[in-house]
C-alpha positions as CSV (number, residue, x, y, z in Angstrom):
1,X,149.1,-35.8,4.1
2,X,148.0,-33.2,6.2
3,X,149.7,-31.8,9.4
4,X,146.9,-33.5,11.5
5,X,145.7,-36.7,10.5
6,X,141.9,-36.3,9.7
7,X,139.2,-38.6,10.0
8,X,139.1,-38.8,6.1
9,X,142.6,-39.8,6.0
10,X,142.1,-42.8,8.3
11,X,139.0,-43.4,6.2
12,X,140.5,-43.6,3.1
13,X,143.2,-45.7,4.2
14,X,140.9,-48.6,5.7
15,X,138.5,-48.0,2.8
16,X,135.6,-47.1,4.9
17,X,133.1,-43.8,5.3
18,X,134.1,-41.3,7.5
19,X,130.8,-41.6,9.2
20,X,132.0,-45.0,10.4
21,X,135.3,-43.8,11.2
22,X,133.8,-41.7,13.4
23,X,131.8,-44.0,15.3
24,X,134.8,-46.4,16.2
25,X,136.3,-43.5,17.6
26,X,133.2,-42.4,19.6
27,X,133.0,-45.6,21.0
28,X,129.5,-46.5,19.4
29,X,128.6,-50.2,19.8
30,X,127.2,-49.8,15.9
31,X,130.3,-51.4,13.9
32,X,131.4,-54.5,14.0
33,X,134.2,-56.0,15.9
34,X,137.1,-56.5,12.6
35,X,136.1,-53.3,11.2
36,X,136.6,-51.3,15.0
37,X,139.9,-53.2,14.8
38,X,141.2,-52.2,11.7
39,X,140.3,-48.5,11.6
40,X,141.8,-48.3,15.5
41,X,145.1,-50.1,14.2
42,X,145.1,-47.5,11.5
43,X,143.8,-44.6,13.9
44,X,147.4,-45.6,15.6
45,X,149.7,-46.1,13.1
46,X,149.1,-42.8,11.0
47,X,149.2,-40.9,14.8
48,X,145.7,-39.6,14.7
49,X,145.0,-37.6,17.9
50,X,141.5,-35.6,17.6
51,X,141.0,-31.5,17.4
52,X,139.7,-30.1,20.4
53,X,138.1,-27.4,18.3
54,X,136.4,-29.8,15.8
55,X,134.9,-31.4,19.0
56,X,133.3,-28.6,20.9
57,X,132.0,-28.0,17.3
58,X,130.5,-31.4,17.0
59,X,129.2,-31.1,20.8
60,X,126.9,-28.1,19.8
61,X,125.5,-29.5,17.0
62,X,124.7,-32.5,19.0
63,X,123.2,-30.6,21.2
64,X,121.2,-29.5,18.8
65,X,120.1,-32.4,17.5
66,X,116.5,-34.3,18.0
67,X,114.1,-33.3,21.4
68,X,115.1,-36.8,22.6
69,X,118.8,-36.1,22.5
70,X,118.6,-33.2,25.0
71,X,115.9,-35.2,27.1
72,X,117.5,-37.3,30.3
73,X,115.0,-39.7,32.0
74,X,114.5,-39.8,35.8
75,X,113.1,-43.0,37.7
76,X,111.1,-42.2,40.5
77,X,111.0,-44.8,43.3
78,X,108.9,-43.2,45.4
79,X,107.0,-45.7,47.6
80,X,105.5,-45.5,51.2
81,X,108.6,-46.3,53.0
82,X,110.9,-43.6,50.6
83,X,111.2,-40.2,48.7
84,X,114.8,-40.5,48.0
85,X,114.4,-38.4,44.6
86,X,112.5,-35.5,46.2
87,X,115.9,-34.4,47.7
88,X,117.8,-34.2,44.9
89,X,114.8,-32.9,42.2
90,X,115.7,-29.6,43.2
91,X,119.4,-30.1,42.0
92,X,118.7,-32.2,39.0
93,X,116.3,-29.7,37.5
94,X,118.6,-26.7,38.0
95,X,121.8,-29.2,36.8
96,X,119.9,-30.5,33.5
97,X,118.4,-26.9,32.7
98,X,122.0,-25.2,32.9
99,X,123.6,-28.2,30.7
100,X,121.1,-27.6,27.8
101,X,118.7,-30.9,28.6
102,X,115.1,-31.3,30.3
103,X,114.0,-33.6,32.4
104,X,111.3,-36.4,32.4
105,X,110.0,-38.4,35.2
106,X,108.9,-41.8,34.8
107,X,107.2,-43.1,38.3
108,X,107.6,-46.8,39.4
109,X,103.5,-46.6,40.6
110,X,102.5,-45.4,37.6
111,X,104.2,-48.2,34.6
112,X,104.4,-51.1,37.4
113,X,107.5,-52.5,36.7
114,X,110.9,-51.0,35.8
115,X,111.0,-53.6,32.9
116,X,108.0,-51.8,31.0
117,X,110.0,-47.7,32.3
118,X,112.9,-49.0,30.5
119,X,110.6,-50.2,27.3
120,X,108.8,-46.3,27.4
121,X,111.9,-44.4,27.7
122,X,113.8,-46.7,24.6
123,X,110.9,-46.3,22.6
124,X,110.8,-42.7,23.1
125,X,114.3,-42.5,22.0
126,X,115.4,-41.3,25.1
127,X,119.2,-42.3,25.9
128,X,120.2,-40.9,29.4
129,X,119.0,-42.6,32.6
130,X,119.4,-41.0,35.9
131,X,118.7,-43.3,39.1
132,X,117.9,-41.9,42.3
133,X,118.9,-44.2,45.6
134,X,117.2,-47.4,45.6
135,X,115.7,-47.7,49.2
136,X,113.4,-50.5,48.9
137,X,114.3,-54.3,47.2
138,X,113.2,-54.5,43.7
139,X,113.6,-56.6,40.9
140,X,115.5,-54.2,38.2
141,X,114.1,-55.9,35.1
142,X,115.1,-53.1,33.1
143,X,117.1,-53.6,29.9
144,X,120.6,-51.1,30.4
145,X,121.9,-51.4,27.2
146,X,120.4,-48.6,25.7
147,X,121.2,-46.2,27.9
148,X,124.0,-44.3,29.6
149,X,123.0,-44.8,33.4
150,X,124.0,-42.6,36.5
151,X,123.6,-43.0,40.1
152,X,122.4,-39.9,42.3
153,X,123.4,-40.9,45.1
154,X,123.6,-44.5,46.8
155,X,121.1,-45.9,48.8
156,X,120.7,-49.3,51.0
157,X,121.2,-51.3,47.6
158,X,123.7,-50.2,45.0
159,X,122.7,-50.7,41.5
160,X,126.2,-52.0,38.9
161,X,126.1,-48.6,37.7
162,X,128.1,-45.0,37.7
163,X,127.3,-43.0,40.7
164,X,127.4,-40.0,42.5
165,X,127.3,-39.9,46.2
166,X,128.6,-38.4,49.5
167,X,131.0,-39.7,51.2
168,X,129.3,-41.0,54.2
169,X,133.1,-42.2,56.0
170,X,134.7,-38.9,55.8
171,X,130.9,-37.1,56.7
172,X,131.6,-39.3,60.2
173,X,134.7,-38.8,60.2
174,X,134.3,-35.0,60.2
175,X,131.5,-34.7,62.9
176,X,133.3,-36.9,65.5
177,X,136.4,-34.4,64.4
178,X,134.3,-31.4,65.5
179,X,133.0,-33.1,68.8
180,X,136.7,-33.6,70.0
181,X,138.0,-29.8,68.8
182,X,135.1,-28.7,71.1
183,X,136.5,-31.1,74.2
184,X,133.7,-34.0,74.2
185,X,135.4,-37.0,75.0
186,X,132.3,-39.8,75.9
187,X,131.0,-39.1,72.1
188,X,127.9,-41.6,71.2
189,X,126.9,-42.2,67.5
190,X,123.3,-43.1,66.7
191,X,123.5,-44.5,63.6
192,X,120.8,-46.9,63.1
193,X,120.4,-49.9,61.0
194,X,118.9,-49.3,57.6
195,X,116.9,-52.3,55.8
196,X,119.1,-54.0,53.0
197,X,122.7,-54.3,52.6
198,X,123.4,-50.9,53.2
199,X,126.9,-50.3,52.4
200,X,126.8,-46.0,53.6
201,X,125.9,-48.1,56.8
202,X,128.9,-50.2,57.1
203,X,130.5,-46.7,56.0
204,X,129.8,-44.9,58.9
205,X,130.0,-47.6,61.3
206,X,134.1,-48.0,60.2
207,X,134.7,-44.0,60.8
208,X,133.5,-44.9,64.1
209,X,135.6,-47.3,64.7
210,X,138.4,-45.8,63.4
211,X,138.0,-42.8,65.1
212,X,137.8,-45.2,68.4
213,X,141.1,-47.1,67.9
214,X,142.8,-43.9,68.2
215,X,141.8,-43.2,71.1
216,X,143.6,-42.4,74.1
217,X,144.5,-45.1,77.1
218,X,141.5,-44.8,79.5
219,X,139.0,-42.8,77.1
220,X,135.7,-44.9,76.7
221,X,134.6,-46.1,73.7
222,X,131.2,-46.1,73.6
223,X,129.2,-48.7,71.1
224,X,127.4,-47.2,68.4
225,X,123.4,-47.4,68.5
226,X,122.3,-49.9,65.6
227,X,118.3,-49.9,66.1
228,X,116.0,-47.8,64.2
229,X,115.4,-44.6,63.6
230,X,111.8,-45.8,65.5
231,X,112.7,-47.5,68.8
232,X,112.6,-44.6,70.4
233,X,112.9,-46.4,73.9
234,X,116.0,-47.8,73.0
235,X,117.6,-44.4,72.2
236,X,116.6,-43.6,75.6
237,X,117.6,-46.9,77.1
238,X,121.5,-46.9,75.0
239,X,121.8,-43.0,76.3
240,X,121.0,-43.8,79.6
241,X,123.3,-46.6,79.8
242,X,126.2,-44.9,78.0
243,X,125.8,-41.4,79.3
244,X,127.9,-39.6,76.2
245,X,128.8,-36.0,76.4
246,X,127.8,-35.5,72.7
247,X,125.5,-37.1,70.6
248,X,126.4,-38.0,66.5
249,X,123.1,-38.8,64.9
250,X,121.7,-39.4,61.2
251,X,119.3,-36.2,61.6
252,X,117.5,-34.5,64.5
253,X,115.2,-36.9,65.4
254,X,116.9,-38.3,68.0
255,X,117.2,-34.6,69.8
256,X,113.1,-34.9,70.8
257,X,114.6,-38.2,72.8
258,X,117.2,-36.6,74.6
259,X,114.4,-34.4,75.9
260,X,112.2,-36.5,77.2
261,X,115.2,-37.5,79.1
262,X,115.8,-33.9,80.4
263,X,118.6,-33.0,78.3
264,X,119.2,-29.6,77.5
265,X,120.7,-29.1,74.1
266,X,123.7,-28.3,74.2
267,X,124.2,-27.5,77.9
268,X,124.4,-30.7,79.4
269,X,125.2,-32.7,76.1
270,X,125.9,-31.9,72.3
271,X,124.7,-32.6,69.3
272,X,125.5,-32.9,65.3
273,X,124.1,-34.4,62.3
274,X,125.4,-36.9,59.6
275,X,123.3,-35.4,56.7
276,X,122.3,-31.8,57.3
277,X,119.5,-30.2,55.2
278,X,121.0,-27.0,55.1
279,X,118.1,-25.4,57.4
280,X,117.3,-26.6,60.8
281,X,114.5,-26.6,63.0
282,X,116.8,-26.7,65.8
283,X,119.7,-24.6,64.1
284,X,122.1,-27.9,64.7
285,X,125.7,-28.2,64.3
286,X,126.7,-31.1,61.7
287,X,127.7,-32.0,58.1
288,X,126.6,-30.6,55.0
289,X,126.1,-32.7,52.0
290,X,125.6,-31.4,49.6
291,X,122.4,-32.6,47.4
292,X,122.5,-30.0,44.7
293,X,126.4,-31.0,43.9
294,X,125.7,-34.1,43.8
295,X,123.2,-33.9,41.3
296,X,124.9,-31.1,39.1
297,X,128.0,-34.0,38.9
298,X,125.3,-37.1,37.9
299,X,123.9,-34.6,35.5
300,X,127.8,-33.6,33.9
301,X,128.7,-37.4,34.3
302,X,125.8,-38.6,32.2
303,X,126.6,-35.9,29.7
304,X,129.6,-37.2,29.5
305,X,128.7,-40.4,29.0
306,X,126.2,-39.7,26.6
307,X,128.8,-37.5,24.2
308,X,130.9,-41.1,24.5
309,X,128.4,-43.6,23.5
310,X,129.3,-45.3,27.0
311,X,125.6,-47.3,26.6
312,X,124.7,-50.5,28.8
313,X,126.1,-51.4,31.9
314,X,130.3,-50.4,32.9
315,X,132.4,-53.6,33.4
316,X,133.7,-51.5,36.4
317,X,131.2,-48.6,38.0
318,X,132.8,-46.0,39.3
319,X,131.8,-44.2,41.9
320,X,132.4,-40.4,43.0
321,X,132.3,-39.2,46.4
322,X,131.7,-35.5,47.5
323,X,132.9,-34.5,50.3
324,X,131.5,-32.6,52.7
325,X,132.0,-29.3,55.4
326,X,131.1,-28.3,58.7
327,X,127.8,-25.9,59.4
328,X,128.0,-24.2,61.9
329,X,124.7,-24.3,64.7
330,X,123.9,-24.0,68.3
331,X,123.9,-27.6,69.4
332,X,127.3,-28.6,69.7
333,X,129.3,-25.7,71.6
334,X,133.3,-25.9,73.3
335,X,133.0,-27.5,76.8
C-alpha cells in the first residue's frame, strides 16, 4: 500500500476503473447510485484524502480540454423595460478572460424562449450558465440539469439558483450611517417600489426601519417613499410633506426633483445614492457596489462549480453578498 491511498488503490479494491473512481469522487451524476456507494464506503475506510498537486495538475489539463469546456454562456434578458446585463458585461468579460474562458451571449429576442437558449447552449456542449438579474416575469422553461448555473446579481425575481449579489441591507445601512456622521437628523429614503416580488426591495426597506427604531426619543421618523422611480409629483409632494434634511435615493434621478422645488444640493438638503456608478453627473456622495466584483466572484463560483460537476439545480442556493464602501462626492456635506 502506498503512503497515500491512490485512486487505483480504491479501484482495485471495489473492482472498478479508475476512470469511474474518479468520477464518484468528482461528484459526476454519470455512475450509478450502488456503485457511488461502494467506492465512497471504500474511499473512507482505506483513508483516502486527495493530492492537492495531482489536482492543480488535473485542473490545467481540463482547462485544456475541448473549446466548449473553456466556453461559459450568458443569457441576455434585455427587453424594453431592462438592461440588467449591460452593467455587469464589462466585469464578466474581463472575469472570464482572466480565468482562461470566453464568453457567449445568447439573447432572449433572438431564440424566443429560454426553453429553446437552454436546447442551443446543451447541444453546443456548453456547460456553464451565467444569469444576469431577472427584471421582468418569465416563464424559465429551461432545462438546468445540464448546467452549472450562477446568479450575477439578483433582481425583482430570484431564480433557485447560486448567486452573487450586493448586499442591498448593509448598502442602506451604510448611507443612512453617513447622513447621521455628517449631523442630518430628518433623513428621507426614496426607495421606490419595483415590479415583482422584489426581495433587494424588502431589503432596503428593513435597513430603514432598523436604522429608525434606534432612534432617539423625539427624532422623527420619516416614512420611506414607495412610488416609482416615475411619479415624479409624488416625490415632490412626499418631500414637501416630510421636509428631510437629507435625501437617501436609488440613483440621482430624484436630485432633478428636489430642484424644481428649489433645493440647492447640498446647501439646504443632502443627498446619497444606494447604487453608485462609480462616475457621477452630479459628483454624489453614496454607495459603491461594486459590479465588476460581483461578476469576477459569479465567474470564480461557476468555475468552481464546473471543476465539481455541481450540474442542475442546488437543493439549497446559496447566495453571496458583497459588501460595499462609501464614495466620497459633493452632495452630502457636515451640517
Amino acid at each position: 500500500m502506498h503512503l497515500r491511498v491512490t485512486l487505483r488503490d480504491i479501484a482495485h479494491a471495489c473492482g472498478v476503473g479508475k476512470s469511474t473512481v474518479a468520477r464518484v469522487l468528482s461528484g459526476s451524476p454519470q455512475v450509478s447510485d450502488e456503485v457511488r456507494t461502494r467506492v465512497l464506503r471504500m474511499a473512507g475506510e482505506l483513508g483516502y484524502r486527495p493530492d492537492p498537486s495531482l489536482r492543480v495538475l488535473a485542473q490545467h489539463r481540463w482547462k485544456r480540454g475541448t473549446p466548449a469546456a473553456s466556453t461559459l454562456a450568458v443569457i441576455d434578458l434585455k427587453s424594453k423595460h431592462s438592461n440588467a446585463l449591460a452593467i455587469y458585461r464589462p466585469g464578466l468579460a474581463q472575469a472570464a478572460e482572466r480565468a482562461g474562458y470566453r464568453l457567449e451571449e445568447y439573447r432572449l429576442s433572438h431564440y424566443g424562449s429560454l426553453k429553446r437558449i437552454g436546447e442551443v447552449i446543451h447541444h453546443r456542449g456548453i456547460r456553464g450558465l451565467i444569469v444576469p438579474p431577472v427584471t421582468d416575469a418569465l416563464e424559465w422553461s429551461i432545462d438546468w440539469s445540464p448546467f452549472c448555473t450562477v446568479g450575477c446579481g439578483v433582481g425583482e425575481y430570484r431564480l433557485p439558483v447560486h448567486s452573487v449579489d450586493i448586499s442591498y441591507f448593509s448598502v442602506t445601512r451604510l448611507c443612512w450611517r453617513e447622513c447621521r456622521a455628517r449631523g442630518y437628523r430628518r433623513i428621507g429614503a426614496l426607495l421606490f417600489r419595483q415590479p415583482g416580488p422584489d426581495t433587494n426591495d424588502s431589503l432596503r426597506h428593513a435597513a430603514v426601519f432598523y436604522e429608525q427604531s434606534l432612534l432617539s426619543a423625539g427624532e422623527v421618523a420619516i416614512p420611506p417613499f414607495s412610488g416609482t422611480m416615475q411619479d415624479n409629483e409624488g416625490i415632490a409632494r412626499w418631500f414637501r410633506h416630510h421636509r428631510p434634511d437629507a435625501v437617501i435615493s436609488l440613483n440621482e434621478g430624484a436630485l432633478w426633483v428636489l430642484r424644481d422645488l428649489g433645493e440647492k444640493i447640498p446647501e439646504t438638503v443632502g443627498y446619497c445614492i444606494l447604487s453608485h456608478p462609480g462616475k457621477s453627473q452630479f459628483d454624489a456622495s453614496g454607495a459603491a457596489t461594486h459590479r465588476s466584483h460581483i461578476a469576477e466572484s459569479a465567474v470564480n463560483w461557476l468555475d468552481q462549480l464546473l471543476r465539481s460537476n455541481q450540474f442542475g439545480l442546488p437543493s439549497v442556493p446559496d447566495v453571496l453578498l458583497v459588501e460595499p464602501h462609501w464614495i466620497e462626492g459633493r452632495t452630502l456635506r457636515p451640517r
